[in-house]
Gaussian input, Z-matrix of N, CA and C with variables (Angstrom, degrees):
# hf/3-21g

backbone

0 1
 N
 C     1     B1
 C     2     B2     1     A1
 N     3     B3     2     A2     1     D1
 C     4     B4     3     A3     2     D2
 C     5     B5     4     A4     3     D3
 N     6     B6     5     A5     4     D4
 C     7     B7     6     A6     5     D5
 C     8     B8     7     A7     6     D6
 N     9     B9     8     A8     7     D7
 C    10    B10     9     A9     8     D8
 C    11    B11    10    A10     9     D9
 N    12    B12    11    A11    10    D10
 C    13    B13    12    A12    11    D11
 C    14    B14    13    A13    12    D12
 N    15    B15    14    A14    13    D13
 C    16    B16    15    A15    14    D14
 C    17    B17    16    A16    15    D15
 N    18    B18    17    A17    16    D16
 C    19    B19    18    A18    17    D17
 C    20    B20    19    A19    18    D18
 N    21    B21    20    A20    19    D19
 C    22    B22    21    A21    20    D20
 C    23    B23    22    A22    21    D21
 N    24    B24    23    A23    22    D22
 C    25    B25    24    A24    23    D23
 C    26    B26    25    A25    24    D24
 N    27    B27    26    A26    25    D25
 C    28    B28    27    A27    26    D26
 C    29    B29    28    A28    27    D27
 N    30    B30    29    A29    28    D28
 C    31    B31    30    A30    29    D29
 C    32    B32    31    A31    30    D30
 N    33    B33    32    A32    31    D31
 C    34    B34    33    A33    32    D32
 C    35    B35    34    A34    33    D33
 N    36    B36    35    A35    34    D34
 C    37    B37    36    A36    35    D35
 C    38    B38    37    A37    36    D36
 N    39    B39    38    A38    37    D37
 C    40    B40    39    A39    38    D38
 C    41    B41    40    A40    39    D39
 N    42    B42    41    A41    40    D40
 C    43    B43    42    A42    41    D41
 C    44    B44    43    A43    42    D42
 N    45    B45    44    A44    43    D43
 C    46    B46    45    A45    44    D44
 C    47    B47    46    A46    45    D45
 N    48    B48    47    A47    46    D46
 C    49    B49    48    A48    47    D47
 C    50    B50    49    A49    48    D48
 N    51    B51    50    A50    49    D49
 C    52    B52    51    A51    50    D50
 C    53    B53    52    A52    51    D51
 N    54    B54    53    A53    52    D52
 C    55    B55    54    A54    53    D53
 C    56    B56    55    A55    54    D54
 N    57    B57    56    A56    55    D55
 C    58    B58    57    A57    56    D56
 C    59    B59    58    A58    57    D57
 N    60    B60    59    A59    58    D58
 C    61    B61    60    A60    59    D59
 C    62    B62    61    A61    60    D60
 N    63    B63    62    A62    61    D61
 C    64    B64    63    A63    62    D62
 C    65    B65    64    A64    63    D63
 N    66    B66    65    A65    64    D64
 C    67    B67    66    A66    65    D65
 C    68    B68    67    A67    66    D66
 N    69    B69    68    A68    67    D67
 C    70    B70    69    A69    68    D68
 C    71    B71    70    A70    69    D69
 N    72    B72    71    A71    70    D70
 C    73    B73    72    A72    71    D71
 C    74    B74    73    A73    72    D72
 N    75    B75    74    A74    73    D73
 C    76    B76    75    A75    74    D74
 C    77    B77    76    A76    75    D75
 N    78    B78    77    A77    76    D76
 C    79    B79    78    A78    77    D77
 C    80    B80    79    A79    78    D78
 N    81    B81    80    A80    79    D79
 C    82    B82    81    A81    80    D80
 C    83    B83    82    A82    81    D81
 N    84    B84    83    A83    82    D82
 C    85    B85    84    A84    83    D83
 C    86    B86    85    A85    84    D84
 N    87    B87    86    A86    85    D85
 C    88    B88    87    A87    86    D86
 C    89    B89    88    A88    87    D87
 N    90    B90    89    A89    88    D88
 C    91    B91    90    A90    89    D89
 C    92    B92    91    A91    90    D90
 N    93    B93    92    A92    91    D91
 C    94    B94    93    A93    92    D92
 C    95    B95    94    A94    93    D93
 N    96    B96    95    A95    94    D94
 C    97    B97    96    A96    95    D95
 C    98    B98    97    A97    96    D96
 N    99    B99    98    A98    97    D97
 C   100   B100    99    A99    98    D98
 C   101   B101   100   A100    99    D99
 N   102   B102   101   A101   100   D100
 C   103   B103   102   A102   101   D101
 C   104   B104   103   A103   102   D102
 N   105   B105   104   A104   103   D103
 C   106   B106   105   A105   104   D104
 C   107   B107   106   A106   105   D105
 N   108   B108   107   A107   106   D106
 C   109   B109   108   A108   107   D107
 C   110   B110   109   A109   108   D108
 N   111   B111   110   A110   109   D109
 C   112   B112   111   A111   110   D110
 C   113   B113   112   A112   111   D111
 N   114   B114   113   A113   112   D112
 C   115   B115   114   A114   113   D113
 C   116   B116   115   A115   114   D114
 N   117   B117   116   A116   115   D115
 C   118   B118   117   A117   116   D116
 C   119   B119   118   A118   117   D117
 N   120   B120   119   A119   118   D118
 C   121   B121   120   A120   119   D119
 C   122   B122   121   A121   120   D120
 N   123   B123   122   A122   121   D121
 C   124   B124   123   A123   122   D122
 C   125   B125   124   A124   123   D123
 N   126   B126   125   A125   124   D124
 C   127   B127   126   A126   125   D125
 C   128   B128   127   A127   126   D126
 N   129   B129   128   A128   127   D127
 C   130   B130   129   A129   128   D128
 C   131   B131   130   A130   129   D129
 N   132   B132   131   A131   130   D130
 C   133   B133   132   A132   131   D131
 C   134   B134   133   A133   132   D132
 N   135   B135   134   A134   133   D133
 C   136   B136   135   A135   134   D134
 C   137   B137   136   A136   135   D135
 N   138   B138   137   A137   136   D136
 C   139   B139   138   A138   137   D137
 C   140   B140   139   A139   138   D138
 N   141   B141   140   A140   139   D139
 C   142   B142   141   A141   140   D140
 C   143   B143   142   A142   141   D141
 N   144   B144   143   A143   142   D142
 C   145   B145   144   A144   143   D143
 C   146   B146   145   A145   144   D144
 N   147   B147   146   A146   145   D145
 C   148   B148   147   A147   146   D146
 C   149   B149   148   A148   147   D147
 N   150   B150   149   A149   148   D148
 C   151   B151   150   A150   149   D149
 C   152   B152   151   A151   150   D150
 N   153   B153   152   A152   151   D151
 C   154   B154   153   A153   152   D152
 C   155   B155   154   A154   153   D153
 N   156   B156   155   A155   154   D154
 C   157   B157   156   A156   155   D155
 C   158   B158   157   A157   156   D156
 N   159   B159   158   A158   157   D157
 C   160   B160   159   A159   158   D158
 C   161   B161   160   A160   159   D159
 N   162   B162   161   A161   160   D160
 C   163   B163   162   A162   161   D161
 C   164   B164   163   A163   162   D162
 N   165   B165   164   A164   163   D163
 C   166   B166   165   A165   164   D164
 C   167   B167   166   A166   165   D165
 N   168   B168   167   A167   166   D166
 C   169   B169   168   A168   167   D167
 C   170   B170   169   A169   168   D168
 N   171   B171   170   A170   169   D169
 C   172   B172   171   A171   170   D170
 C   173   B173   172   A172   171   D171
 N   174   B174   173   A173   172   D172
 C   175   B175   174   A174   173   D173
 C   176   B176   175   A175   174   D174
 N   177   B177   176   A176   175   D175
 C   178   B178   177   A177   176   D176
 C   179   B179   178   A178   177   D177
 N   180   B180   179   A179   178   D178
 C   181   B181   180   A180   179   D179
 C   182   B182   181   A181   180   D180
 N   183   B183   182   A182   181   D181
 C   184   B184   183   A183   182   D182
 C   185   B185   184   A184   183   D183
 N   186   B186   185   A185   184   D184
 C   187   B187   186   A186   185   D185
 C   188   B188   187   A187   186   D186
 N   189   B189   188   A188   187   D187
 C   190   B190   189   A189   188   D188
 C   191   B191   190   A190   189   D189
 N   192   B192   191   A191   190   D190
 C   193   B193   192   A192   191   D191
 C   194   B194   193   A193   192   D192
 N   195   B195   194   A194   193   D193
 C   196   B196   195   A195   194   D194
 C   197   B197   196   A196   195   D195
 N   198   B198   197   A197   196   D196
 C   199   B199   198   A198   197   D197
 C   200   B200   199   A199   198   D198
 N   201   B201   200   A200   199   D199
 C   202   B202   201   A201   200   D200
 C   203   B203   202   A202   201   D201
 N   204   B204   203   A203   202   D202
 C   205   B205   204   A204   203   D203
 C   206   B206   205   A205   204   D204
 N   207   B207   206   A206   205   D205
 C   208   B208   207   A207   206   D206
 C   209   B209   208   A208   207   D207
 N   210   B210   209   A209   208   D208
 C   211   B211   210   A210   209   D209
 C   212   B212   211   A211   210   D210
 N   213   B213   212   A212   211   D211
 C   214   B214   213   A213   212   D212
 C   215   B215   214   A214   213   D213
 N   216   B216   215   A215   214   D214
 C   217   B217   216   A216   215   D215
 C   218   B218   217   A217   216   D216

   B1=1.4545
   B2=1.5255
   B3=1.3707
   B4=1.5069
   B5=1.7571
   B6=1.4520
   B7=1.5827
   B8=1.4942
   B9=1.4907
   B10=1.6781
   B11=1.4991
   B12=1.5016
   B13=1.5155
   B14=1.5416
   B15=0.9973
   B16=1.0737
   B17=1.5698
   B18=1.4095
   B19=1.3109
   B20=1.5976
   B21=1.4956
   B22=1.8072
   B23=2.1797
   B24=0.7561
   B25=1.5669
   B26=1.3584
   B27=2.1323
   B28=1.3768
   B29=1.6735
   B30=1.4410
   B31=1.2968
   B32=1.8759
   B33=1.5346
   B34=1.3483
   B35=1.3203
   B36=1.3554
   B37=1.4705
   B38=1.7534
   B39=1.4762
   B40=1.8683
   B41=1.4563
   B42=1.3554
   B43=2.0662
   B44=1.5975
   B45=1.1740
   B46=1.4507
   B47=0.9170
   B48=1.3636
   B49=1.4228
   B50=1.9950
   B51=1.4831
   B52=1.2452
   B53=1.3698
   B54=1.3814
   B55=1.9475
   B56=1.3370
   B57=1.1914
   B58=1.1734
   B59=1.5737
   B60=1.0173
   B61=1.2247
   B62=0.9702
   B63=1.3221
   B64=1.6707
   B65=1.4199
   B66=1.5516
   B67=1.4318
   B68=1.5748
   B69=1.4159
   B70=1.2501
   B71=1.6125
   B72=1.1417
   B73=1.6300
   B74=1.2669
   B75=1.2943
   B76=1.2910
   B77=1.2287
   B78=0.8723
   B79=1.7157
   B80=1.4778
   B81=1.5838
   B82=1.6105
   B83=1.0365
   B84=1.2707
   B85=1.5910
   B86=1.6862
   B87=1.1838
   B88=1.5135
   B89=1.6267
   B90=1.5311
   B91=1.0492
   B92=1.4569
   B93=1.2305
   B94=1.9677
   B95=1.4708
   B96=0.9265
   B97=1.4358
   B98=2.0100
   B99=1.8714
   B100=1.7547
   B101=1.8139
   B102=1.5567
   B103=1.6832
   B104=1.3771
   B105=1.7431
   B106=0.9554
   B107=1.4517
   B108=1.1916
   B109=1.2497
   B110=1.7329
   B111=1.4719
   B112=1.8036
   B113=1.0484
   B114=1.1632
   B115=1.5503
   B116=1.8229
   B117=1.5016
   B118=1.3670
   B119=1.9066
   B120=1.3350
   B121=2.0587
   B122=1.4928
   B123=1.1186
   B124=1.4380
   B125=1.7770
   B126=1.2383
   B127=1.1899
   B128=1.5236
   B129=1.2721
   B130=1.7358
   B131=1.4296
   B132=1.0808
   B133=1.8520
   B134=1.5273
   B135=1.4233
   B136=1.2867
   B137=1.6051
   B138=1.1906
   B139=1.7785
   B140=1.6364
   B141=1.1791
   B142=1.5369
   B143=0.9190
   B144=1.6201
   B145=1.1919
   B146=1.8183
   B147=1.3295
   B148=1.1976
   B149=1.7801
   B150=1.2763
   B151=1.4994
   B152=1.5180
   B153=1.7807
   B154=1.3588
   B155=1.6499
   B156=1.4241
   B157=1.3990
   B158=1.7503
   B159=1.8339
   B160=1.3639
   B161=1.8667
   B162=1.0164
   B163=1.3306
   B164=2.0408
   B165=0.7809
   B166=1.6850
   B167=1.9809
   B168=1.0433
   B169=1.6448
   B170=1.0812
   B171=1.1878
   B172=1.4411
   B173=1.4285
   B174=1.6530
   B175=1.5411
   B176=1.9957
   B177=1.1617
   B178=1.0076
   B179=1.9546
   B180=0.9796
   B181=2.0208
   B182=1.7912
   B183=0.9327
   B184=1.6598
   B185=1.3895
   B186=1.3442
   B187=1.3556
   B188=1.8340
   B189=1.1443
   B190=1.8422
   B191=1.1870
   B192=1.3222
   B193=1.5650
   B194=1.8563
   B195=1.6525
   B196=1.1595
   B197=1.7488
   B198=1.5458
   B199=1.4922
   B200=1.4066
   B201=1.3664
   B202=1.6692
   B203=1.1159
   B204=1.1163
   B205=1.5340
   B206=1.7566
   B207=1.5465
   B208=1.5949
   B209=2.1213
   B210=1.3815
   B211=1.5724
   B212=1.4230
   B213=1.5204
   B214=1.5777
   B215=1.5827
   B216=1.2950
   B217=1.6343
   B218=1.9459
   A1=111.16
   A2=105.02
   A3=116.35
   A4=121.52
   A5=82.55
   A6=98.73
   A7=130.14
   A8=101.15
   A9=115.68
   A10=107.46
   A11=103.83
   A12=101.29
   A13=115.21
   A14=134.38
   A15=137.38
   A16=129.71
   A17=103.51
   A18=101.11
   A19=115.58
   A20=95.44
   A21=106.94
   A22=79.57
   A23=116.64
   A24=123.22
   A25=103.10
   A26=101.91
   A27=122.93
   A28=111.10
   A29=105.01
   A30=114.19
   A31=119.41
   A32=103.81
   A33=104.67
   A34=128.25
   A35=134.17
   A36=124.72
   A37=112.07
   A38=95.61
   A39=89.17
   A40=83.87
   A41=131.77
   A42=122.00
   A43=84.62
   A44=131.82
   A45=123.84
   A46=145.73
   A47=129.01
   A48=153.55
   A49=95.07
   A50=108.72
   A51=95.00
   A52=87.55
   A53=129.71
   A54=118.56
   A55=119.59
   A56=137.84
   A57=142.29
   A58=112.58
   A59=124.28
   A60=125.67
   A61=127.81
   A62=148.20
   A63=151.32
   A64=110.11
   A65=126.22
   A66=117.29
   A67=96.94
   A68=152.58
   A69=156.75
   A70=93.66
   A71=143.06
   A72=115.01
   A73=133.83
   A74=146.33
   A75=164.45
   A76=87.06
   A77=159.70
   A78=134.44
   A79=86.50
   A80=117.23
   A81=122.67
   A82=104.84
   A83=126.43
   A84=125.90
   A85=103.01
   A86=124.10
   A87=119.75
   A88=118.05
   A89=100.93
   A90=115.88
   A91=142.35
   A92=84.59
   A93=119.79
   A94=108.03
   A95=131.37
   A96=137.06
   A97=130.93
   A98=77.32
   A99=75.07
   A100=109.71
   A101=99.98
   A102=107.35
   A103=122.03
   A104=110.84
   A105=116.65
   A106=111.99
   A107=141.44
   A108=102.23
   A109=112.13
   A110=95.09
   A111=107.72
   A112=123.41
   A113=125.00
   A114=127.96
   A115=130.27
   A116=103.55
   A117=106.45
   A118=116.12
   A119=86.55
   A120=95.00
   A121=98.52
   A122=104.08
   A123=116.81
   A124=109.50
   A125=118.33
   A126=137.89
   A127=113.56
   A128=106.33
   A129=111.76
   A130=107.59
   A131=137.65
   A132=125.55
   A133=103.25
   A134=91.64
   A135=107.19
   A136=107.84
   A137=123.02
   A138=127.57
   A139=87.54
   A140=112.82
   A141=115.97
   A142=133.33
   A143=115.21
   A144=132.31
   A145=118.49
   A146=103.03
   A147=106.79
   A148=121.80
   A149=110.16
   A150=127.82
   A151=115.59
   A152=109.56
   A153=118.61
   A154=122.89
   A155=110.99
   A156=125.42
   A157=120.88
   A158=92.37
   A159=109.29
   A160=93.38
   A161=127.17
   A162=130.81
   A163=100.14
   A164=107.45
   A165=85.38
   A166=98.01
   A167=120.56
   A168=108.54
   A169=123.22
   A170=127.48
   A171=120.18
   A172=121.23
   A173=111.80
   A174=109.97
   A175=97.74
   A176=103.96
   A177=120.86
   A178=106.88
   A179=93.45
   A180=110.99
   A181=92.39
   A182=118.32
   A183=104.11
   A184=131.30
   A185=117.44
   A186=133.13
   A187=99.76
   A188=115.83
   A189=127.22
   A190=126.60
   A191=109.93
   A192=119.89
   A193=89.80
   A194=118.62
   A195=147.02
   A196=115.40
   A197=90.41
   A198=102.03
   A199=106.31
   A200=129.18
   A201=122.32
   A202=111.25
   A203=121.69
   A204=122.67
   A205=98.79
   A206=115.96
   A207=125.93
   A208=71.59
   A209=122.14
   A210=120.20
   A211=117.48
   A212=90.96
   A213=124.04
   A214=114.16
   A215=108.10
   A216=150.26
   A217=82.70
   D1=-53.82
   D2=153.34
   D3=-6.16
   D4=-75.18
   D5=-175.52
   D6=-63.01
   D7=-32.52
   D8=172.27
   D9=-58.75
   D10=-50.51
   D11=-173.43
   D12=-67.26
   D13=-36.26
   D14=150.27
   D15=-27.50
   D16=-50.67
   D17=174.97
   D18=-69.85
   D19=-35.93
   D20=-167.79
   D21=-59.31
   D22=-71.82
   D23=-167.10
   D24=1.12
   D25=-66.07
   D26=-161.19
   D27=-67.55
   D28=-64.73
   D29=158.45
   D30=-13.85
   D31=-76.84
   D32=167.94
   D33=-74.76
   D34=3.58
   D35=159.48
   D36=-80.25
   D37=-31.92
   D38=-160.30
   D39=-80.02
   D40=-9.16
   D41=-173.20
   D42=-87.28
   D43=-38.38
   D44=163.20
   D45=-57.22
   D46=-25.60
   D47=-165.51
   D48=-101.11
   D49=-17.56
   D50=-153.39
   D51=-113.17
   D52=-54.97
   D53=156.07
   D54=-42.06
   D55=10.62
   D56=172.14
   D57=-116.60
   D58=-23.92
   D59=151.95
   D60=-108.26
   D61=20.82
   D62=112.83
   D63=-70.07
   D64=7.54
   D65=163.71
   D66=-109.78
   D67=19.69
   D68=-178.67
   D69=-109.72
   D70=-32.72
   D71=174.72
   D72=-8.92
   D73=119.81
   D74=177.99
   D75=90.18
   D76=108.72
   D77=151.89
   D78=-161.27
   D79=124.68
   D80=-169.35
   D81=-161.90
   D82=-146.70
   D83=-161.93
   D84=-87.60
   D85=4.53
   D86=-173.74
   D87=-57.73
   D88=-46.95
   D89=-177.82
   D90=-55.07
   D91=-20.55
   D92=-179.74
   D93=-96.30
   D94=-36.91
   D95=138.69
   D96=-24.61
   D97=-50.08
   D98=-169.75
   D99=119.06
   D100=-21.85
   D101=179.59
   D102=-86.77
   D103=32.50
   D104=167.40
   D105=-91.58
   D106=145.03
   D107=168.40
   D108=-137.97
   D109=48.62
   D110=167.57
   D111=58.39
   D112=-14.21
   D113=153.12
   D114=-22.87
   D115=84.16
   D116=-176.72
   D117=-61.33
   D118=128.63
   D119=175.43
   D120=-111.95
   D121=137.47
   D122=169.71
   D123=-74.80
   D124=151.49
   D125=-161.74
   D126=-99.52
   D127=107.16
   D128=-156.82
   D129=-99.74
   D130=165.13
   D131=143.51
   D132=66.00
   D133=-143.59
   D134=-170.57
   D135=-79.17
   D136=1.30
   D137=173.68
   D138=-59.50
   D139=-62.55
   D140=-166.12
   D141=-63.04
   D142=-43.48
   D143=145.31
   D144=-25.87
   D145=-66.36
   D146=-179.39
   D147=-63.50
   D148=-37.20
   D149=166.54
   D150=-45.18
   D151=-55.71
   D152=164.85
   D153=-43.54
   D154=-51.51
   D155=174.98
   D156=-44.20
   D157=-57.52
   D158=-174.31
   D159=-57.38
   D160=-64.80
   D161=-168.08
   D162=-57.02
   D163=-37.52
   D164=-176.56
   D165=-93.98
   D166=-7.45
   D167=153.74
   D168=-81.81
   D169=-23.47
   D170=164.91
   D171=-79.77
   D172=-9.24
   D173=-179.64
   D174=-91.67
   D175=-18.54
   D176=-174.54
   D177=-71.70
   D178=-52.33
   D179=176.56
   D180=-67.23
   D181=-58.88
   D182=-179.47
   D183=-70.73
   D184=-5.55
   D185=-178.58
   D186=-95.58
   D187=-45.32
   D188=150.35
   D189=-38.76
   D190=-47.60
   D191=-155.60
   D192=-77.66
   D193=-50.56
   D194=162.06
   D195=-14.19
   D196=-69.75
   D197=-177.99
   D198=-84.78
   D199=-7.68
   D200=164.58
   D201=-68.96
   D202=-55.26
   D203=-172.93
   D204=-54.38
   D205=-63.51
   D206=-128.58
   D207=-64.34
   D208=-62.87
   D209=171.84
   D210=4.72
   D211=-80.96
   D212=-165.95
   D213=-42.84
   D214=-45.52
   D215=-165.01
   D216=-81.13

């Protein structure tokens, strides 16, 4: 049982690690500068799509992380 969860862990961090950086597009040194200038865009298409995802993999990684420990214990 151990081991499954484990994998689900890996599985769902690198699907995490990887919607989280295909949701960073444009985003570069502007910001550190000051040439950002906060202008909220609404989230169209697949932005949202993908936004939705990131948020239920990360509920997904903490609901894991959860039952690894409570296991282990």
């Amino acid at each position: 049982m151990v081991l499954y969860i484990d994998v689900a862990l890996i599985i769902t961090s690198v699907a995490l690690i990887i919607s989280v950086i295909m949701q960073n597009k444009g985003v570069g040194l502007g910001g550190l500068t000051g040439g950002d200038s906060g202008v909220f865009t609404a989230r169209r298409g697949i932005e949202k799509t993908l936004f939705y995802i990131t948020i239920g993999l990360s509920v997904l990684f903490f609901i894991l992380t959860i039952a690894a420990v409570i296991i282990r214990n």
